[in-house]
C-alpha positions as CSV (number, residue, x, y, z in Angstrom):
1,X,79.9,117.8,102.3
2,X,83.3,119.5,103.4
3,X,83.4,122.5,104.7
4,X,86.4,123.4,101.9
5,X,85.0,124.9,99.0
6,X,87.6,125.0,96.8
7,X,87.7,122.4,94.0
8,X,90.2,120.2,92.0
9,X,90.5,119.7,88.7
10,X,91.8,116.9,86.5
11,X,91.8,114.8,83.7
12,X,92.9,112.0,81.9
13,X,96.2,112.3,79.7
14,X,94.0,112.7,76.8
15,X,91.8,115.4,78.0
16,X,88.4,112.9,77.2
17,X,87.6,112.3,81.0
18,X,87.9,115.4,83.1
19,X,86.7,115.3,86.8
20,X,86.0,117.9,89.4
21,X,86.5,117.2,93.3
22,X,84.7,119.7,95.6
23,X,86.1,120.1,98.9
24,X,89.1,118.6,100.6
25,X,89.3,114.9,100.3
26,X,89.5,112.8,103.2
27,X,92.9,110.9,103.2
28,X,95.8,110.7,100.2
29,X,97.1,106.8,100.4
30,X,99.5,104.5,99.1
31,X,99.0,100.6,97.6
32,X,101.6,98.5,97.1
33,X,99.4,95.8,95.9
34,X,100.4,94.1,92.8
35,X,97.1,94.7,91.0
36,X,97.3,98.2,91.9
37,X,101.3,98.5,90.3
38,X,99.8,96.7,87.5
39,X,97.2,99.3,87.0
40,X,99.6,102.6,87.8
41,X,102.3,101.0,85.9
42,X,104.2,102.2,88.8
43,X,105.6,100.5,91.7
44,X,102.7,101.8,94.0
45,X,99.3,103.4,93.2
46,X,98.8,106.9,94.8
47,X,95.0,107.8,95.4
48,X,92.8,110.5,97.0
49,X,89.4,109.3,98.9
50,X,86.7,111.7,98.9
51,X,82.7,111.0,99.4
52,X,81.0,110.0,96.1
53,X,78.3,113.6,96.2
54,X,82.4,114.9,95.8
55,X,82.8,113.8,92.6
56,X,81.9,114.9,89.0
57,X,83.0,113.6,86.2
58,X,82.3,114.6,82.4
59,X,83.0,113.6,78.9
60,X,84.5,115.7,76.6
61,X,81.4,117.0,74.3
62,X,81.2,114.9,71.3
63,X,82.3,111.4,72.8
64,X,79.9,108.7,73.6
65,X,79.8,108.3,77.5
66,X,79.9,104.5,77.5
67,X,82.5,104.4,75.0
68,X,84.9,106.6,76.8
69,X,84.7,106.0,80.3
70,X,85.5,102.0,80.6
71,X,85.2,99.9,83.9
72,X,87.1,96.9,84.9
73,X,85.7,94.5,87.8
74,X,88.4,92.6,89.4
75,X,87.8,89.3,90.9
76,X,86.9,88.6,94.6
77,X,89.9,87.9,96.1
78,X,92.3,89.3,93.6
79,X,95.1,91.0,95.5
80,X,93.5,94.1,97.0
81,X,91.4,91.5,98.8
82,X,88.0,92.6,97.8
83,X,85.7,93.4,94.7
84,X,86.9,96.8,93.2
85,X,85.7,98.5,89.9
86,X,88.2,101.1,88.5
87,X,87.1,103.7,86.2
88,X,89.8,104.1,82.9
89,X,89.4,106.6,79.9
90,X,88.3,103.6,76.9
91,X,91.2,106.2,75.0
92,X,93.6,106.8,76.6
93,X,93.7,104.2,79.2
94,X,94.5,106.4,81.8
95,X,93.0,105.1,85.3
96,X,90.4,108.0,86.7
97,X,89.4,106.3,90.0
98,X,88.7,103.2,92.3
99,X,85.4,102.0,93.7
100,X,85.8,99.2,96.5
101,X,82.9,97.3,98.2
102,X,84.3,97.9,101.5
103,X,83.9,101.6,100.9
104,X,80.7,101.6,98.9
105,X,79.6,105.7,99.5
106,X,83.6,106.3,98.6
107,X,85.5,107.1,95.4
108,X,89.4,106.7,95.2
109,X,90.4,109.4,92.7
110,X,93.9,108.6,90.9
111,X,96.2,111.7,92.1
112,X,97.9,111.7,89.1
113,X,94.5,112.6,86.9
114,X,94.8,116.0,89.1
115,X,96.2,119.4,87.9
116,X,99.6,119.8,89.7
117,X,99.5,121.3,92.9
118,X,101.0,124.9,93.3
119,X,104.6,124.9,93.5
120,X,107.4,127.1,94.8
121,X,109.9,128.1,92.9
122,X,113.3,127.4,94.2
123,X,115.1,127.4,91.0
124,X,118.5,129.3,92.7
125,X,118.9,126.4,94.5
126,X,119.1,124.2,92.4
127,X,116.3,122.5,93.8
128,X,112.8,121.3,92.0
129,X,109.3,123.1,93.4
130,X,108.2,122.0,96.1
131,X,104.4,121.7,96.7
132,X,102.6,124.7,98.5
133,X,100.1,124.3,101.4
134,X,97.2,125.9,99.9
135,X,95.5,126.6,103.2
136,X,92.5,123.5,101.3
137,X,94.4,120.6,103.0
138,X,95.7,119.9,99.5
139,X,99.0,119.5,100.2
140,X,99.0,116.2,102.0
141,X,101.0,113.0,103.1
142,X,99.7,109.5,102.9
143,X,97.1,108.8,106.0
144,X,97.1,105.1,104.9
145,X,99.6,102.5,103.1
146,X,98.2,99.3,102.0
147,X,100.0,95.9,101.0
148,X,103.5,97.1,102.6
149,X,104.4,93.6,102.1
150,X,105.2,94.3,98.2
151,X,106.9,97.5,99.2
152,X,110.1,98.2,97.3
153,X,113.2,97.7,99.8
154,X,114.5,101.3,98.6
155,X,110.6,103.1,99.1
156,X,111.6,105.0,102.2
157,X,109.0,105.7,104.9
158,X,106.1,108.1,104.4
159,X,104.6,108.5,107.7
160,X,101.5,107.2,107.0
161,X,99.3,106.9,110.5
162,X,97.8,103.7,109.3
163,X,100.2,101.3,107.6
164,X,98.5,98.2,106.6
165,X,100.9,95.0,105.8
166,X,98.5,93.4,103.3
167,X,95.0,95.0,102.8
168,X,92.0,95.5,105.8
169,X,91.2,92.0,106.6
170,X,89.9,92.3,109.9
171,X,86.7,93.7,111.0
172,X,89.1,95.9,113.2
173,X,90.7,97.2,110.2
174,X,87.9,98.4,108.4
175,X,86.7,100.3,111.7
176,X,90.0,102.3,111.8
177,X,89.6,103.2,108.2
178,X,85.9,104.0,108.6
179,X,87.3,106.3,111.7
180,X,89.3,108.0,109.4
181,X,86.6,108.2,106.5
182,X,84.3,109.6,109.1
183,X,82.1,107.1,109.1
184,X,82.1,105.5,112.4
């Protein structure tokens, strides 16, 4: 477990799925992979990966668990290149995290799901908040970008450390993100 002990908090938009993240997750990264704009509804998905004993999640009181919290298996080979299970409120829809195969001891936590980070205020500017370094290692860039090969043209650069042009397909690739996930 981290050595950060403050949490995060989030939820899905309908407030049936909330999750708690304990500690300082271990990268932020980007996926440009057409399942994963297909699931975002977005151009790119934008995900948090923290250790699974990070992780709690709870259903509102009331709801039935298996009802409520929905999982989709997508297909060997599917564009991410390997077996993933994401987590969706059965409500709402909203997409609460990622498992992958490659990762197995890992979560991928949507970022959107999280309360907001805290902002600035530099309304006499004209200019919208900007995010505060909360001393947590909250306020992060992307370590890693995956499937830059369905990029948008006008998606400027992030500077990610590890940019990946499709997914990790080598045995080399998975070593440099298992460097990064700490476990080498």
């Amino acid at each position: 477990m981290s050595d950060f002990t403050k949490s995060r908090t989030g939820s899905c938009q309908c407030g049936a799925v909330q999750v708690q993240i304990q500690g300082k997750p271990l990268e932020m990264h980007l996926c440009h992979c057409v399942t994963c704009q297909k699931v975002s509804g977005s151009i790119f998905a934008a995900l948090v990966t923290i250790k699974e004993e990070q992780l709690t999640i709870t259903v509102k009181p009331g709801l039935d668990e298996e009802s409520t919290l929905k999982v989709y298996k997508g297909a060997p080979g599917d564009s991410s290149g390997s077996v993933s299970r994401r987590t969706f409120c059965g409500i709402c829809g909203s997409q609460i995290l990622l498992r992958n195969d490659h990762l197995p001891s890992m979560a991928m936590v949507s970022l959107g799901i999280l309360e907001p980070y805290p902002m600035t205020e530099d309304s006499t500017a004209g200019k919208e908040g900007r995010e505060v370094d909360d001393g947590e290692g909250w306020a992060m860039k992307p370590t890693i970008e995956y499937w830059c090969v369905r990029k948008r043209q006008w998606v400027g650069e992030t500077g990610a450390e590890v940019v990946f042009k499709t997914g990790p397909e080598t045995e080399e690739d998975l070593a440099k993100l298992k460097n990064i996930f700490g476990l080498a």
